[in-house]
C-alpha positions as CSV (number, residue, x, y, z in Angstrom):
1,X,-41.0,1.7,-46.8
2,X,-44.4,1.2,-45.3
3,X,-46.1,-2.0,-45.6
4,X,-49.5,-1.0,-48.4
5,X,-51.0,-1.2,-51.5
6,X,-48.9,1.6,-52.9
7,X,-47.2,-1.1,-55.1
8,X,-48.5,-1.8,-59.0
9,X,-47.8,-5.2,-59.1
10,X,-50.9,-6.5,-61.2
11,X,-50.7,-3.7,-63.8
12,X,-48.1,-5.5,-66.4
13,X,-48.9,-9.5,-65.2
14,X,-50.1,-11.9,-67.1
15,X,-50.6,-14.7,-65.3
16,X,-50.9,-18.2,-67.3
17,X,-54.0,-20.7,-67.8
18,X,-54.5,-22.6,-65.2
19,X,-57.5,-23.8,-62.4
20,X,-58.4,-21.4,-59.3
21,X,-57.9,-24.9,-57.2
22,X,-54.8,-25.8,-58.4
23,X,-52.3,-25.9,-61.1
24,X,-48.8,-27.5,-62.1
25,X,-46.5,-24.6,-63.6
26,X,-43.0,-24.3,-64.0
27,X,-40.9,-21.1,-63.4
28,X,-40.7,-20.7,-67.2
29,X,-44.5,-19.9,-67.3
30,X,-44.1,-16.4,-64.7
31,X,-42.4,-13.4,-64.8
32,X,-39.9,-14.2,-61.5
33,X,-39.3,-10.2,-61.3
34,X,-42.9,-9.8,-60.0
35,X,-42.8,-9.9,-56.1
36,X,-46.5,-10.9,-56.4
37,X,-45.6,-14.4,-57.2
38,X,-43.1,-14.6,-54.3
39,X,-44.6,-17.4,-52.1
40,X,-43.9,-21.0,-51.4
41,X,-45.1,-23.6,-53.8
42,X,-43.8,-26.7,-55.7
43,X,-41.7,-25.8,-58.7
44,X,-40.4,-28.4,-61.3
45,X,-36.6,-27.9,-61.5
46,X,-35.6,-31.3,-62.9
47,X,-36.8,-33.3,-60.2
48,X,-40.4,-35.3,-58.9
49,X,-40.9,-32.9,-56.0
50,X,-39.1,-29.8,-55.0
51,X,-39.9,-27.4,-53.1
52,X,-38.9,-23.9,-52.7
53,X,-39.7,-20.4,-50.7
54,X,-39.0,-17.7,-53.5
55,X,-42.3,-18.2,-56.3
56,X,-45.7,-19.8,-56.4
57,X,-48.9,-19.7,-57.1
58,X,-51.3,-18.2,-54.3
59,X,-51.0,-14.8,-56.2
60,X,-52.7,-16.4,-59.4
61,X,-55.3,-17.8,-57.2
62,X,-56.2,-14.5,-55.7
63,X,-56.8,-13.1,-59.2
64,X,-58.8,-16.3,-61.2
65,X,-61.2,-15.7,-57.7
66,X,-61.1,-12.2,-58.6
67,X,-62.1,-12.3,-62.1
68,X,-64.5,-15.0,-61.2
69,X,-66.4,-12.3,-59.2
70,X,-65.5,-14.5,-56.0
71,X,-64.5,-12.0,-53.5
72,X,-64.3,-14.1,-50.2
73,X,-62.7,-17.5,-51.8
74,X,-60.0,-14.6,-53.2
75,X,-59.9,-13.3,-49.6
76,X,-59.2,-16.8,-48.5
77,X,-56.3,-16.9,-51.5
78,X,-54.7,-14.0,-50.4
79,X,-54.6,-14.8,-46.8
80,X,-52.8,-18.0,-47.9
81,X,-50.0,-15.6,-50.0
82,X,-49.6,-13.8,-46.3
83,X,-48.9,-17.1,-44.8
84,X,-46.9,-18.8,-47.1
85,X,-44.7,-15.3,-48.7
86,X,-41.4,-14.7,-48.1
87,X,-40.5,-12.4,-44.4
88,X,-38.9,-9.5,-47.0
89,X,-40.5,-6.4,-46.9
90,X,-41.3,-6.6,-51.0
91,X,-43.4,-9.9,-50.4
92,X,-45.4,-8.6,-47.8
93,X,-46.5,-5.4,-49.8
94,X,-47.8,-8.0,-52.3
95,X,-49.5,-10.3,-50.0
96,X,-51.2,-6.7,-48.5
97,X,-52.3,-5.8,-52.0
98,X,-53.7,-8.9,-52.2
99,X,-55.6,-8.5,-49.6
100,X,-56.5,-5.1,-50.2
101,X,-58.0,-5.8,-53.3
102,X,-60.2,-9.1,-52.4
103,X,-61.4,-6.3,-49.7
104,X,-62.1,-3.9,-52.3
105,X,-64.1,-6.3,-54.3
106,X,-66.1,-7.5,-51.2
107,X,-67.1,-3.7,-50.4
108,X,-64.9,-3.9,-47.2
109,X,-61.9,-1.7,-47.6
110,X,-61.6,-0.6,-44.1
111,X,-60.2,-4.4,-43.5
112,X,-57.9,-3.8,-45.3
113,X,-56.5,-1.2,-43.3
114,X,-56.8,-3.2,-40.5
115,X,-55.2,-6.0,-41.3
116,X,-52.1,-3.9,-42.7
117,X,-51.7,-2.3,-39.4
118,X,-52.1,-6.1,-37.6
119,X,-49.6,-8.0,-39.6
120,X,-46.9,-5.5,-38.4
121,X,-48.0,-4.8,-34.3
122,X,-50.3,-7.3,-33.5
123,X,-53.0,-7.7,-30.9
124,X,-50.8,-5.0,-28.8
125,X,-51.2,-2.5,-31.3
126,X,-48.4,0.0,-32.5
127,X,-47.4,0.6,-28.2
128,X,-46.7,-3.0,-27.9
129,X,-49.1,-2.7,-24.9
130,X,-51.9,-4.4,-24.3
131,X,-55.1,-3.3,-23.0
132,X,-54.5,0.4,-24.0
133,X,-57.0,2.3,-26.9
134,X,-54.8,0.9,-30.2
135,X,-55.1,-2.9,-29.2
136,X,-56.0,-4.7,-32.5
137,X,-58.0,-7.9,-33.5
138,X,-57.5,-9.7,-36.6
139,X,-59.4,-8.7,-39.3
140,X,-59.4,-12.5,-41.3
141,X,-59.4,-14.5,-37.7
142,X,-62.8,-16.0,-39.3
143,X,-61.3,-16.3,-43.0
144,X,-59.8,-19.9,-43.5
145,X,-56.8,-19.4,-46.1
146,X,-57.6,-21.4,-49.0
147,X,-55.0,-24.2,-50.1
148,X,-55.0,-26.5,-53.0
149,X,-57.0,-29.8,-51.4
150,X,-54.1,-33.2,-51.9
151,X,-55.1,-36.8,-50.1
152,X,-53.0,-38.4,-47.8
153,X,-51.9,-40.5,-50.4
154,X,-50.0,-37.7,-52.2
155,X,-47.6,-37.2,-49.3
156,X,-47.0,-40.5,-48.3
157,X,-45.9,-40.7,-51.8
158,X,-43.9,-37.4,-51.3
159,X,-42.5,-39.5,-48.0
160,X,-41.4,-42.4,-49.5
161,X,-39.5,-40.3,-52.3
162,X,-37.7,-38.3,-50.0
163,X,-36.8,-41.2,-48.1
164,X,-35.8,-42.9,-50.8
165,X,-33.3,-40.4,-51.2
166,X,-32.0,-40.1,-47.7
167,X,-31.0,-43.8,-47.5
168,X,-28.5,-43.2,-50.4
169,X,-27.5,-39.9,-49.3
170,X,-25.1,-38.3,-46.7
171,X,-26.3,-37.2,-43.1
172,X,-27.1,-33.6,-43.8
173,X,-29.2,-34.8,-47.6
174,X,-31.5,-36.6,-45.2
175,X,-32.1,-33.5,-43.4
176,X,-32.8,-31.5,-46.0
177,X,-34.9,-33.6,-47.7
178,X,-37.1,-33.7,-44.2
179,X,-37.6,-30.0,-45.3
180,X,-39.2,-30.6,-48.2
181,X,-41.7,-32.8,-46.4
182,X,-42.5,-29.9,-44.4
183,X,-42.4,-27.9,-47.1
184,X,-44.5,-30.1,-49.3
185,X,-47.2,-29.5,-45.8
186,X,-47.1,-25.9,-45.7
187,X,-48.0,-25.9,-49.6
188,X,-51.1,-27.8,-48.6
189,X,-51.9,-25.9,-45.7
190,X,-51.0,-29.0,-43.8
191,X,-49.6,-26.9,-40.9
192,X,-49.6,-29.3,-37.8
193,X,-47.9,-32.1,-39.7
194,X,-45.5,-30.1,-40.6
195,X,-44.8,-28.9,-37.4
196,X,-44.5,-32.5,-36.1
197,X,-41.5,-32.9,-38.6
198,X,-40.1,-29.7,-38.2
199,X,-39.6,-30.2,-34.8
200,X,-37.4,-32.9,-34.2
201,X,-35.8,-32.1,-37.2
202,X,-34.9,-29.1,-35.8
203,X,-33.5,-30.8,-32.3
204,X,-31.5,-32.5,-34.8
205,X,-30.2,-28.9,-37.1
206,X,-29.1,-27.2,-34.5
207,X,-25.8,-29.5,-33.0
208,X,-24.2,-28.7,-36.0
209,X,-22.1,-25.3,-37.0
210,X,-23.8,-22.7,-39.9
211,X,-22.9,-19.8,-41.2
212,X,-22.5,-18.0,-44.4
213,X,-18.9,-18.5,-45.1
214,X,-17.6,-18.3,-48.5
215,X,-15.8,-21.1,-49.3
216,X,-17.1,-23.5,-46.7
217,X,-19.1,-25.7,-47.8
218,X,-20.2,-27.4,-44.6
219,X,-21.0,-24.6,-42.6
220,X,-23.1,-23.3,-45.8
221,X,-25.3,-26.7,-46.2
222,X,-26.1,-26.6,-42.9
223,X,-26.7,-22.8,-42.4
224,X,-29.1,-23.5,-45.7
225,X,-30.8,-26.4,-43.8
226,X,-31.2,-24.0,-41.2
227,X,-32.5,-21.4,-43.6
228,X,-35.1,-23.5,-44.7
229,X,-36.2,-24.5,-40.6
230,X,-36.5,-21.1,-40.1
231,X,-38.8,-20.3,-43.1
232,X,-40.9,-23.0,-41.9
233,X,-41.1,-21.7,-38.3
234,X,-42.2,-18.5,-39.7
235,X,-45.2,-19.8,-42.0
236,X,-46.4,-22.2,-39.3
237,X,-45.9,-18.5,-36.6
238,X,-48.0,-16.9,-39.3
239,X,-50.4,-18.9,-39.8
240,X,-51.5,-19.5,-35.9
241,X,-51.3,-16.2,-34.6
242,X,-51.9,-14.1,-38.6
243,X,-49.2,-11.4,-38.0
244,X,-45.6,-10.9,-38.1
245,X,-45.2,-9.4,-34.9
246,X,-43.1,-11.5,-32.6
247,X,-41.8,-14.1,-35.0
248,X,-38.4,-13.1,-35.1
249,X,-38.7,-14.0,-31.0
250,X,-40.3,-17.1,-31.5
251,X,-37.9,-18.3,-34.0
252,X,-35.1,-18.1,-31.3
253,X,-36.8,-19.3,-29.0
254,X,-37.7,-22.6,-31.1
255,X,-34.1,-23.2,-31.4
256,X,-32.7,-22.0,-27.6
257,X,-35.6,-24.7,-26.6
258,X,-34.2,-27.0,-29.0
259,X,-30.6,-26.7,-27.5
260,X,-31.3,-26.4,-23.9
261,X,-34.7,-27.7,-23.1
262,X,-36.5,-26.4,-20.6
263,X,-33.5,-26.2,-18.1
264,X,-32.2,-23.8,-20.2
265,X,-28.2,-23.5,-21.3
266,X,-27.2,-23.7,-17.0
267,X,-28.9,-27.9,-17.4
268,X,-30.6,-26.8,-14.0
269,X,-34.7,-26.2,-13.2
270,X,-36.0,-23.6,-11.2
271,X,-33.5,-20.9,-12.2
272,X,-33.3,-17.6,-14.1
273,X,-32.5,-19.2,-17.3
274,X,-35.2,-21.9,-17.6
275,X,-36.9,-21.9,-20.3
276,X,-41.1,-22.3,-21.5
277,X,-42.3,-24.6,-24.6
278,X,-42.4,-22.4,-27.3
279,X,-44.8,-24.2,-29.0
């Protein structure tokens, strides 16, 4: 299906009360079916902080702005749904509708249609050339996504919780809860601090074996760990270059980098397998 606003998801929401800056809702207060709502955020499943990559609450922020008559801060909202949504095609329909209607409201529908057409070829255009007549800009290069504002005091509490954890936990708890630090970032918009926990943890991930094996509960956890690194790495993509195009590559790149360095898998410089910083 093609990426667009062909997709009703508004039509039957009703989104709860809450502030356009931020709010504290549990999954019991949305309709989970609605793809709109399918970004990251904190969610309160028993616990102080958790964070997942299925629901959230960028959608709801794009339509208070809305109905506030505030076309560009729900711009700003719905470039943070692009960044933070799941990679599935479903999520990225909604984050284009999104779009499409801040647009709409702000009397500039063509960029819309831009942006669309940049999220899945990038600069390169449709070709994957550069420099030939379809090359693209980015429509919201000049739009800073808007993020719920939180002091530096809420993360180091955030820190000291999920550290507090770790020390009681096994090896692969602590690396999971280094996610949700990252995770706890990317909510915020935070997007170089999470990339300075990201990466080691990351070095770290990839020794060990993952896969989705039923039955296997090792290789499971850490495929899940692995799961989450690789959401990350796709928000933190996202959000520095504001398309899809290429992530998949730079996502395995991040992690040949992280098991080979820049000598590549041979451990020598200066040959064919040598590898560049991704980052």
């Amino acid at each position: 299906m093609r990426w667009g606003a062909s997709i009703l998801l508004a039509a039957a929401f009703v989104s709860p009360a809450f502030a356009a800056n931020d709010v504290a809702v549990t999954q019991s207060g949305y309709d989970l079916r609605d793809p709109a709502e399918m970004v990251l955020a904190v969610d309160n499943n028993g616990t102080r902080f958790s964070w997942e990559f299925e629901y959230g609450r960028a959608r709801q922020r794009v339509i208070a702005f809305l109905e506030a008559g505030d076309a560009e801060s729900a711009l700003a909202a719905a470039k943070a749904q692009f960044i933070l949504c799941p990679m599935d095609e479903t999520s990225l329909e909604a984050a284009v509708l999104s779009v499409a209607e801040a647009c709409e409201a702000a009397g500039e529908d063509e960029r819309a249609a831009v942006f669309e057409e940049f999220i899945r070829f990038g600069p390169e255009g449709a070709d994957g050339e550069a420099g030939t007549a379809d090359d693209l800009t980015d429509p919201l290069a000049g739009v800073a996504p808007h993020f719920p504002e939180r002091g530096g005091a809420y993360y180091a509490e955030i820190d000291a919780t999920m550290d507090a954890r770790a020390a009681i936990g096994e090896e692969w708890q602590a690396r999971w809860y280094e996610t949700e630090k990252v995770f706890a970032r990317l909510d915020g918009g935070r997007f170089d601090e999470a990339l300075s926990i990201v990466v080691p943890l990351l070095a770290e991930s990839v020794k060990y074996p993952a896969a989705n094996v039923d039955g296997d509960w090792e290789l499971q956890r850490n495929q899940d760990i692995m799961d989450r690194i690789d959401a990350a790495l796709g928000i933190i993509y996202r959000a520095r270059t504001g398309t899809t195009a290429g992530v998949a590559r730079f996502i395995s790149a991040c992690k040949q980098y992280a098991l080979y360095g820049p000598a590549g898998a041979d451990d020598t410089m200066g040959t064919e397998d040598d590898l560049a910083p991704p980052i």
